[in-house]
C-alpha positions in Angstrom: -66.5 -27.1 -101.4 -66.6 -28.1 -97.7 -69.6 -30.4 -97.4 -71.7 -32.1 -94.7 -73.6 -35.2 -95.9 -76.3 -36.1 -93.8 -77.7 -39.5 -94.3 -78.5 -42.7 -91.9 -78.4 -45.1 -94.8 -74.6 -46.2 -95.0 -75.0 -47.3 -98.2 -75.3 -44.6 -99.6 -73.5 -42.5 -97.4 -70.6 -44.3 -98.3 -71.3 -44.2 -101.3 -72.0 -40.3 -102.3 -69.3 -38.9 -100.2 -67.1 -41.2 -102.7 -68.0 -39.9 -105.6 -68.1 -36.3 -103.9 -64.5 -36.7 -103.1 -63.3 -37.9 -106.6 -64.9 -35.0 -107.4 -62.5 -32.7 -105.4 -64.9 -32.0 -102.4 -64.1 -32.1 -99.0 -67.2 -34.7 -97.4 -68.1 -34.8 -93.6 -70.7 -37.6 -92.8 -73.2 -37.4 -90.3 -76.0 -40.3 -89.8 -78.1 -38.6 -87.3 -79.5 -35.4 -87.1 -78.2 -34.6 -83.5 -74.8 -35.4 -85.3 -75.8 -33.3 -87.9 -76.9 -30.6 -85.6 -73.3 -30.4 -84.0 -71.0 -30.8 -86.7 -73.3 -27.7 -88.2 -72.3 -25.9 -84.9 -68.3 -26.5 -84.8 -67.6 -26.6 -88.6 -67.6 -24.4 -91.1 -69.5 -25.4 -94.4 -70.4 -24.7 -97.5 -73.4 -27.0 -98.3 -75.4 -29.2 -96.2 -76.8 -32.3 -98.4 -79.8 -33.6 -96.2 -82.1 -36.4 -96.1 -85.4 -35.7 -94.4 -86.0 -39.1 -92.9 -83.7 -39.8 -90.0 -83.8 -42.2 -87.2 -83.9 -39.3 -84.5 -85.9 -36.6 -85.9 -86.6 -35.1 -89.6 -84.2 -33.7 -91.1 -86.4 -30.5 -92.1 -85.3 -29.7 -87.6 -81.9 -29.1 -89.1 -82.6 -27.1 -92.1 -84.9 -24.8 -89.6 -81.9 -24.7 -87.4 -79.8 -23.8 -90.3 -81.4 -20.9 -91.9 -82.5 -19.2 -87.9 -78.5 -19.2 -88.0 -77.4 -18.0 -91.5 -77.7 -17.6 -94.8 -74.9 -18.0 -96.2 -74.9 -22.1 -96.0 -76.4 -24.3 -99.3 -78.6 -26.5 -98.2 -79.8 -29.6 -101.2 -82.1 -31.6 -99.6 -82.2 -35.3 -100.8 -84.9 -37.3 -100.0 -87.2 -39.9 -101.1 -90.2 -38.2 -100.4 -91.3 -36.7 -103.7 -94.9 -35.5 -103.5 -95.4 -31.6 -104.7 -96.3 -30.7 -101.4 -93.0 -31.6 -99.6 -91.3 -30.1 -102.0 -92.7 -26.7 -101.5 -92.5 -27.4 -97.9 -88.6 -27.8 -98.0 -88.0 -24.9 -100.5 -90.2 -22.8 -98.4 -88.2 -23.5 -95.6 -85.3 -22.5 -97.0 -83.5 -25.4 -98.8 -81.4 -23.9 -102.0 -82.6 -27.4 -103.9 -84.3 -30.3 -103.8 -83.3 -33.9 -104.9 -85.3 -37.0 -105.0 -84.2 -40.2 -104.6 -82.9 -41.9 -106.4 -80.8 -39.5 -108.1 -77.5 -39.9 -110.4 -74.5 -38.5 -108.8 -73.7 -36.3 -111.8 -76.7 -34.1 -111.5 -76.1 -33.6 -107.5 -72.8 -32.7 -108.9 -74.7 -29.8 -111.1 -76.5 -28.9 -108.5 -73.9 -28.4 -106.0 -72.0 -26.0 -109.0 -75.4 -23.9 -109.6 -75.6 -23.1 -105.8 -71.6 -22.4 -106.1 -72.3 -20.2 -108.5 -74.9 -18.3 -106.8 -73.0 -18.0 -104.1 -69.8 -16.5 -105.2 -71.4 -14.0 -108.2 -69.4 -11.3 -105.9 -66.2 -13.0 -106.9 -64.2 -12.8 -109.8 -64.4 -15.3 -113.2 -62.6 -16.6 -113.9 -59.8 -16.1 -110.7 -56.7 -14.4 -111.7 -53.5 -13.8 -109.5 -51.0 -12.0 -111.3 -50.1 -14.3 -114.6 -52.1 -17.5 -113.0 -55.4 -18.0 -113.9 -58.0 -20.2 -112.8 -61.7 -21.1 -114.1 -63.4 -22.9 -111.6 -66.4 -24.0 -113.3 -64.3 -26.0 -115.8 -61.8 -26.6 -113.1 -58.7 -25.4 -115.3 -55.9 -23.7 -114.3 -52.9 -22.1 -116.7 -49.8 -20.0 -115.7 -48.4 -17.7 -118.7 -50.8 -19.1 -120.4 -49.3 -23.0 -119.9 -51.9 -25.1 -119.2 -51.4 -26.6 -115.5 -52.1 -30.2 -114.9 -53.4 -30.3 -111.8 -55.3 -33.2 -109.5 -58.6 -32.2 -108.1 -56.9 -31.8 -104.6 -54.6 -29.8 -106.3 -57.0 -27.4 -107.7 -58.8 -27.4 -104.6 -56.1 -26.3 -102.8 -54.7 -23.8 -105.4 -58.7 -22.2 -105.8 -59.2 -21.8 -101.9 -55.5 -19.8 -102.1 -56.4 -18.3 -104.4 -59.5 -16.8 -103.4 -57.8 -16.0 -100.4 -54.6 -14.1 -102.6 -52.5 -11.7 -100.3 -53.3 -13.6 -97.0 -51.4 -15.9 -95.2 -53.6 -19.0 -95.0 -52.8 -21.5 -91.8 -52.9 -25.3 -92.3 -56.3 -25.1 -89.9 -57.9 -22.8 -92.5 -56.4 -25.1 -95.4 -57.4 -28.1 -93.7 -61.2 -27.1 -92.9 -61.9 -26.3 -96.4 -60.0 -28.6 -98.9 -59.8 -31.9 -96.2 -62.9 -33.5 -95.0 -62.7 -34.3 -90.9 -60.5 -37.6 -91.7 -57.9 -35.1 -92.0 -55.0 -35.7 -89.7 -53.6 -32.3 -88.4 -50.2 -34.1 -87.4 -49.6 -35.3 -91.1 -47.6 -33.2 -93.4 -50.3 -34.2 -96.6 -50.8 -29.9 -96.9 -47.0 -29.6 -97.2 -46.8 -32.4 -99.9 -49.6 -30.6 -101.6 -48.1 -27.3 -101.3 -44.7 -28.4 -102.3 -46.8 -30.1 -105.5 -48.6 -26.8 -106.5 -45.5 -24.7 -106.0 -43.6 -27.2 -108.6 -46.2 -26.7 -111.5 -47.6 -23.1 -110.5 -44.2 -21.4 -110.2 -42.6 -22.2 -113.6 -38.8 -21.9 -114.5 -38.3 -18.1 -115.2 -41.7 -17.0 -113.5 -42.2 -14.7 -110.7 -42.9 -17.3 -107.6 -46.4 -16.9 -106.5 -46.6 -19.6 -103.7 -44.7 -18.5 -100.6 -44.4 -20.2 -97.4 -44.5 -18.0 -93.8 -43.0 -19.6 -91.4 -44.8 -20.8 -88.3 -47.9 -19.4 -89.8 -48.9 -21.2 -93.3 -49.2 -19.8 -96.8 -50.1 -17.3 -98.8 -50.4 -17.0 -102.6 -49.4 -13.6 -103.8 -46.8 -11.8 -106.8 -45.7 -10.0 -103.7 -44.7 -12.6 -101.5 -45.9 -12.3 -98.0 -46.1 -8.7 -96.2 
């Protein structure tokens, strides 16, 4: 997932959008909520993990903003205030969750697959693509049945093209979901990564699946591109 962290205490800023990373995510990190407010604006995301108390405003302005906008972002608000009433008050306004402080990384981890999972009951489970399959809850990938060893980049990579199957994907639209804004667009790290996938996806005597268009990016498909 393409996430936006929004936190002023570094700490722990630094610190979640480590462990969020490991965890194959791609983490943007904002420490105020006027950053916050335009990264939301230019980027496209699929959850926004916010504090509430931040040293320009509170973070609820940004989850307002959020859902007068759309719908279709998470939002897991994590905060230290814990009282009932806030609670309500952030649900109510439209958060998808609500995490106190302090809170183990593994269950922000569940938290962040049960809004994944709401969000993508429209879309096949597990992910198939002529004989690859994919299951993204356990984060397992086979071909012909062979199971695929695959990094969490990897299977980052190989879900996002694969829920795009058919359509030639471009290195921006690569980039903006599996990389996190460190992400260099004059490096060549997607073509390593591609070039990676396409040796353990496309296995000796297999149809290749992983085809490269020229001047415009990839696409995953039996078919090769059209």
């Amino acid at each position: 997932m393409r996430l936006l962290l929004v936190e002023d205490a570094a700490h722990l800023a630094d610190a979640t959008a480590r462990g969020l990373r490991a965890h194959g995510h791609a983490v943007d990190v904002a420490r105020t909520l006027a950053d916050g407010r335009t990264k939301v604006a230019i980027e496209s995301y699929d959850a926004v993990l916010l504090d509430l108390g931040l040293p320009d405003g509170d973070g609820t302005e940004l989850l307002k903003a959020i859902r007068a906008r759309t719908d279709a972002i998470a939002v897991i608000v994590l905060t230290a205030r814990d009282a009932v009433s806030d609670r309500v008050e952030g649900l109510d306004l439209g958060a998808d969750d609500y995490l106190v402080k302090p809170f183990a990384l593994e269950e922000l981890l569940a938290r962040l697959r049960a809004v994944q999972r709401r969000a993508a009951e429209w879309r096949p489970d597990p992910l198939v693509v002529d004989t690859l399959e994919l299951d993204p809850a356990r984060r397992l990938a086979w071909r012909n049945g062979t199971a695929l060893d695959l990094t969490t980049t990897e299977f980052a990579l190989l879900e996002f093209l694969a829920r795009s199957a058919g359509e030639v994907c471009s290195r921006a639209r690569i980039s903006a979901k599996v990389w996190d804004e460190h992400y260099d667009p004059a490096s060549n790290v997607i073509d390593v990564y591609i070039a990676r996938l396409r040796r353990k996806v496309d296995l000796p005597g297999a149809v290749p699946l992983l085809h490269t268009v020229r001047g415009a990016g990839y696409v995953l498909d039996a078919a090769g591109p059209r």
